[in-house]
C-alpha positions in Angstrom: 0.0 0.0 0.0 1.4 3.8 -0.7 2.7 5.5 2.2 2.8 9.3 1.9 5.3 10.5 4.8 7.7 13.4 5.9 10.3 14.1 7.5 12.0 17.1 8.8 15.9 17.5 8.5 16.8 20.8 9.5 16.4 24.3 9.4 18.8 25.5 6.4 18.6 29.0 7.6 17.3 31.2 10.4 18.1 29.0 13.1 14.8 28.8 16.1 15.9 31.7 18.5 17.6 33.9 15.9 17.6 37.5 16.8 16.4 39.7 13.5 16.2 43.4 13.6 12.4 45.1 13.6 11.4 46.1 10.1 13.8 43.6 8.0 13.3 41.5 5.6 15.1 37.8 5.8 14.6 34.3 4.5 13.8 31.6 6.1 14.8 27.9 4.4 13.4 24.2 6.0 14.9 21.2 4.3 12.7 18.2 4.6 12.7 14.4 3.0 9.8 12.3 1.4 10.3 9.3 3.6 7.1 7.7 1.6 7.0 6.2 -1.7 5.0 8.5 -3.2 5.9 11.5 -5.3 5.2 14.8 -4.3 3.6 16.8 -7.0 1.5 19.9 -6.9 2.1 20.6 -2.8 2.4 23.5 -0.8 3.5 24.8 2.2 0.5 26.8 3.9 0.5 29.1 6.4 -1.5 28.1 9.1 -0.6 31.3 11.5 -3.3 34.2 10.7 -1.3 37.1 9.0 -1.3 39.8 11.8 0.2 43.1 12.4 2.4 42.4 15.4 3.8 39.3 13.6 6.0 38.3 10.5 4.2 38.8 7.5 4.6 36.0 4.5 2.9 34.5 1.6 0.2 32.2 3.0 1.7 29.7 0.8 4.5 28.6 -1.3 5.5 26.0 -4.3 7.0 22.7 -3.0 9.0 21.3 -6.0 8.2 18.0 -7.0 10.4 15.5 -4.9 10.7 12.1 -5.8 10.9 9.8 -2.5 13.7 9.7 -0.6 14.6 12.8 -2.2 14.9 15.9 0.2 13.8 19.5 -0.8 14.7 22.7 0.4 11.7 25.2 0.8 12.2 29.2 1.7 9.6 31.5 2.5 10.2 35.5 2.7 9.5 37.0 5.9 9.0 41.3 6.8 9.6 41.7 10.7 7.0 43.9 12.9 8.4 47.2 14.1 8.2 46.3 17.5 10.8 43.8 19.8 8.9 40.5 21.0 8.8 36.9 19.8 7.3 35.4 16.2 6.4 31.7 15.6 4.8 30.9 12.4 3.8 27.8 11.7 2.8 25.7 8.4 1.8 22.6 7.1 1.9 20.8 3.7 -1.0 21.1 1.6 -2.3 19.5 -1.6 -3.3 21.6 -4.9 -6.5 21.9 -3.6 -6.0 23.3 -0.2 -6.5 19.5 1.8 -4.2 19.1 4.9 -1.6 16.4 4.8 0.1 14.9 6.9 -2.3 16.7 9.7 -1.4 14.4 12.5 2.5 15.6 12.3 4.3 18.3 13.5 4.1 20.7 10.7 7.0 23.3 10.1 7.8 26.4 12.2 9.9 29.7 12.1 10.2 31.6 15.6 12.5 34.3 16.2 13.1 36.7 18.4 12.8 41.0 17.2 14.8 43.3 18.4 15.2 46.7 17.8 
C-alpha cells in the first residue's frame, strides 16, 4: 500500500531563536525528505498562522517542487519583521493543490524568532 510520509531534517537558515532586527526583511529555508514512496507533485507549504500586524508577514503559501521519494527539498519562504521587539512563531503545514491538509497528524513546520530593535 502507498505511504505518503515526511520528514523534517533541519532548518537551512534562520536557526529557532535567531535575533532579527524590527522592520527587515530575511529568508527563512526548511529542508525536509519524502520518507514515503509517493511523489510529491503539486504541494504547498500553507501558512496556518493568521497574517497579523504584530507578527512576520509572509505568503500564505508557497510552491513545493516536485520531490521524488527519498529525495529531500529545500523550501524558503520571505518573511517582513513587525516594528516592535517581541517573539514570532509561524507555523505551516503541507497542503495539496486543492488546499486539503496532509500529513495533519504531524508536527508541521515552524519559524520563531526573536525582534529586536
Amino acid at each position: 500500500m502507498p505511504a505518503d510520509s515526511s520528514y523534517f531534517i533541519k532548518d537551512v537558515t534562520i536557526p529557532d531563536g535567531t535575533p532579527i532586527k524590527a522592520g527587515t526583511t530575511f529568508v527563512k529555508t526548511w529542508r525536509i525528505k519524502n520518507s514515503g514512496n509517493i511523489t510529491w507533485k503539486d504541494r504547498y507549504l500553507q501558512r496556518v498562522t493568521l497574517n497579523s500586524i504584530g507578527l512576520c508577514q509572509s505568503v500564505q503559501k508557497v510552491r513545493i517542487n516536485k520531490t521524488v521519494p527519498s529525495a529531500s527539498v529545500d523550501i524558503s519562504v520571505k518573511f517582513h519583521a513587525p516594528k516592535h521587539p517581541g517573539s514570532c512563531r509561524i507555523d505551516w503545514k503541507m497542503v495539496d493543490e486543492k488546499g486539503k491538509l496532509l500529513f495533519p497528524n504531524l508536527q508541521g513546520l515552524y519559524m520563531i524568532v526573536q525582534i529586536i530593535k
